[in-house]
N, C-alpha and C positions, 0 to 999 in steps of 0.2 A: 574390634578394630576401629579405629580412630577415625570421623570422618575429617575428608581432606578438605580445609578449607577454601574456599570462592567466593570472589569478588562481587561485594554487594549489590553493584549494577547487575553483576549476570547471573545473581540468583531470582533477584524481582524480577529480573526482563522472562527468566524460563516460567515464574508463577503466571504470568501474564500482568505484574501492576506498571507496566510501560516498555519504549524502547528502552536501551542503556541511556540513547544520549538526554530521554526525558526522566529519569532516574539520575545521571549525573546531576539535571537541572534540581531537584529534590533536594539531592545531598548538599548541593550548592547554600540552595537558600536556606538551609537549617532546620529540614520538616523535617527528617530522617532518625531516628535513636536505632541504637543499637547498644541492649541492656542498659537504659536509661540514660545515656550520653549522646551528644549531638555525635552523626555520624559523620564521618570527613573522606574523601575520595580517594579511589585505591583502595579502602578498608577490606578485610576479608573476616568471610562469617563461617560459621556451621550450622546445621539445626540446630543445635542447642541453644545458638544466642538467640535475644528475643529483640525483633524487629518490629519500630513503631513507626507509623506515618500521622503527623498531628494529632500525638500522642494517642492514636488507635495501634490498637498491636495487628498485623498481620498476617494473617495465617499462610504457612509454607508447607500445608501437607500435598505436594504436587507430587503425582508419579511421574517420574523421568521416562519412562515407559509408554504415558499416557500418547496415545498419538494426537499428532498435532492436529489443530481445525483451522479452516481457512473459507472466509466469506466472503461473497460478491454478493455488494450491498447497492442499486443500484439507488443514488443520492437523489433525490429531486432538489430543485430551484429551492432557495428559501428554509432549509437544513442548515445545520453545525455542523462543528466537526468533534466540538470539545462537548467533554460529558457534563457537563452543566452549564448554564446562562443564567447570569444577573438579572437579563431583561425577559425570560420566560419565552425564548425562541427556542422550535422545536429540534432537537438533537440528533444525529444519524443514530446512537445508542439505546433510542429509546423503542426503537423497530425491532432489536435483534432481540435471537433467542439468552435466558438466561442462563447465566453460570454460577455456578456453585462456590467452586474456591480459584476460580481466575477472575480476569478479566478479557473485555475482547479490547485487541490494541489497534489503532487506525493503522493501515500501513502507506503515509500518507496523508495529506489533506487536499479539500476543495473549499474554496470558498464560498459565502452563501448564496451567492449570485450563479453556482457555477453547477452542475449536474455531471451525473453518468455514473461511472466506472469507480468504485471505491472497497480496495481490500483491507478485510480485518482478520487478524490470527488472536490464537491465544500463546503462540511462541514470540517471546521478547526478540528472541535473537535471530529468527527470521523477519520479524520487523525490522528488524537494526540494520540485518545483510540490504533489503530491499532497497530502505532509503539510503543507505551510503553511496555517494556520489561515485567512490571508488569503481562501484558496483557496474555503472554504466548503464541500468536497468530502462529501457524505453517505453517513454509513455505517449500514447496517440489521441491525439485530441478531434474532433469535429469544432469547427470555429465559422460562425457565423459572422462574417464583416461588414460592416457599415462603410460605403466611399468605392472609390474608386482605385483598380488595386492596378499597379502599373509592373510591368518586367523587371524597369531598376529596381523598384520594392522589393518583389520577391528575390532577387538577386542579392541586396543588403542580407535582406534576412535569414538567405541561405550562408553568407559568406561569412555575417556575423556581426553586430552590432554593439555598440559601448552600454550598458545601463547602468544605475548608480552603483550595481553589486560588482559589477565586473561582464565582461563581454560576454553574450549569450547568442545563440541561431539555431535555427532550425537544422535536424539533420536532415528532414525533406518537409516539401509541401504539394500538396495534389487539388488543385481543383477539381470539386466535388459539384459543380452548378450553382445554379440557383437566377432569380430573376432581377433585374432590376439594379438600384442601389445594394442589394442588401445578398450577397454569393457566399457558396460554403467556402470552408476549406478543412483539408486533413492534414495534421501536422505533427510532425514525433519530436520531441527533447528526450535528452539523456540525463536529467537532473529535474529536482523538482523546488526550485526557488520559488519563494513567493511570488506568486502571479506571475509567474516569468513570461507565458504563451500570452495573454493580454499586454503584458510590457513591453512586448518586443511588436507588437502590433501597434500601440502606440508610440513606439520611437519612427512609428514611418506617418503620424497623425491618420491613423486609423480606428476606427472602435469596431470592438469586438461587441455584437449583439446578442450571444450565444454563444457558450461552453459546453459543449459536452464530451467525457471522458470517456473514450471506446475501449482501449487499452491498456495495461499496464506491464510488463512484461509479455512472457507468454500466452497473459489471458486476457481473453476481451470477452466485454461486455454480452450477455446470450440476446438475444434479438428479442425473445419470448419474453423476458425480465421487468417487467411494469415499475416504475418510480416507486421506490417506498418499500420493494421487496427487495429479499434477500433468496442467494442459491449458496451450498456447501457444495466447493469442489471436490470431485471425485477423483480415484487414487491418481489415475493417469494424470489432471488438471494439476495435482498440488507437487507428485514428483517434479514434472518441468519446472515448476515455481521455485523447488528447492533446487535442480540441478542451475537455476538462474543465479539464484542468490550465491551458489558456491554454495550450498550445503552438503550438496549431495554431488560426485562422479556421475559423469552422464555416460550409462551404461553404454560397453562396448558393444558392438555390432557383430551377432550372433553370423556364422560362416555361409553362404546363401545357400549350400543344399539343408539345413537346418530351418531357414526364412519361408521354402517354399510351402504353400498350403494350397489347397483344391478351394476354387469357388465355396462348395459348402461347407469345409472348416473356416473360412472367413469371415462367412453370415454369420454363424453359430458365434464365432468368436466375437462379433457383433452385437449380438443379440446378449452378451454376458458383462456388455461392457456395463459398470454404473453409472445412473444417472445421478446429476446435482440435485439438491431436494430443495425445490426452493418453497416460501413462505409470503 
């Protein structure tokens, strides 16, 4: 039987060599062959055709099957985000574990100034679900501020303010303490534009002294997680991830004489749950 042809973005994005929209970027600029011809967007492939990126061919022997992997990589200060640098600054890539015939794909960026919370998959298309704005997907930041923060501020910030890209705000903010000039705060968006949680602190002339990333969806950062390492979410952590993205139906809720369980089937069921493996 014939295999059914699929869209070159969403064959790379399932191998893990990027999201779609960073594989569109690919195809765009003219790195892409497929059977020795520049590749053009919309195109559809099968295994059989051979797939080059600056003129390396590569490999699609992915099991569809294969289940998916998903990492919490906890970024420290002074990190990339992209798998290489011109100027020999160190990479969040270069901490994880290796892979054979994928890649692992940011879901996401920080910038270098910025820390915490950063997930990486080998599924394209769960990268792709995550970051589409469509998505709504919320990310929670810890933000250290420089100044002095006043009600009307927080009030812009919550109601919504102009930046170059178009208007941006906070869904909430919580003071979190701190002493002096220099106070925390928590703060969620539903998009992830460039610098957006810093920018929208500087449209009220305020500096951010401190970034860090607690959450991203349904997972946040583990408490125990030291900069520099990584943990592999466990089945329960990576279903909600998929039920976020729209992968997956968020299963129905079983009838409550089925739900009820004794103290000690609870523990026990506890005791069975898996833990993240971190590194």
């Amino acid at each position: 039987m014939a295999a059914i042809p699929e869209r070159l973005q969403k064959v790379l994005a399932r191998a893990g060599y990027g999201s779609r929209r960073e594989i569109e970027r690919l195809i765009e600029a003219g790195r892409l062959e497929v059977n020795g011809r520049v590749a053009t967007l919309g195109e559809s492939v099968t295994p059989a055709d051979e797939i080059s990126l600056d003129g390396k061919r590569l490999p699609l022997s992915v099991d569809r099957d294969a289940p998916r992997r998903v990492l919490i990589y906890h970024k420290p200060e002074g990190e990339i985000c992209t798998r290489s640098d011109p100027e020999g600054r160190q990479t969040v890539f270069e901490r994880l574990p290796k892979l054979r015939t994928s890649r692992w794909i940011s879901i996401g960026r920080l910038d270098i100034n910025s820390a915490g919370l950063l997930l990486l998959t080998t599924d394209g298309e769960l990268a792709h679900r995550l970051m589409h704005p469509s998505t709504g997907i919320e990310r929670e930041y810890a933000v250290r501020v420089l100044g002095t923060v006043t009600d009307e501020q927080l009030t812009r910030l919550r109601e919504g303010v102009e930046l170059e890209d178009g208007p941006a705000r906070f869904i909430d903010i919580a003071d979190a303490g701190g002493q002096g000039a220099n106070r925390w705060y928590h703060v969620i968006i539903a998009e992830g534009r460039h610098r957006e949680v810093r920018r929208l602190w500087e449209s009220q002339d305020l500096t951010v002294s401190r970034l860090i990333r607690v959450r991203y969806g349904p997972v946040s950062l583990p408490r125990g997680l030291r900069p520099g390492k990584w943990a592999e979410l466990d089945e329960d952590q990576l279903g909600a991830l998929c039920i976020a993205a729209g992968l997956v139906e968020p299963p129905e809720k079983a009838p409550a004489k089925r739900q009820r369980k004794t103290a000690g089937q609870r523990s026990a069921g506890a005791r069975r749950k898996p833990r993240a493996k971190t590194r």
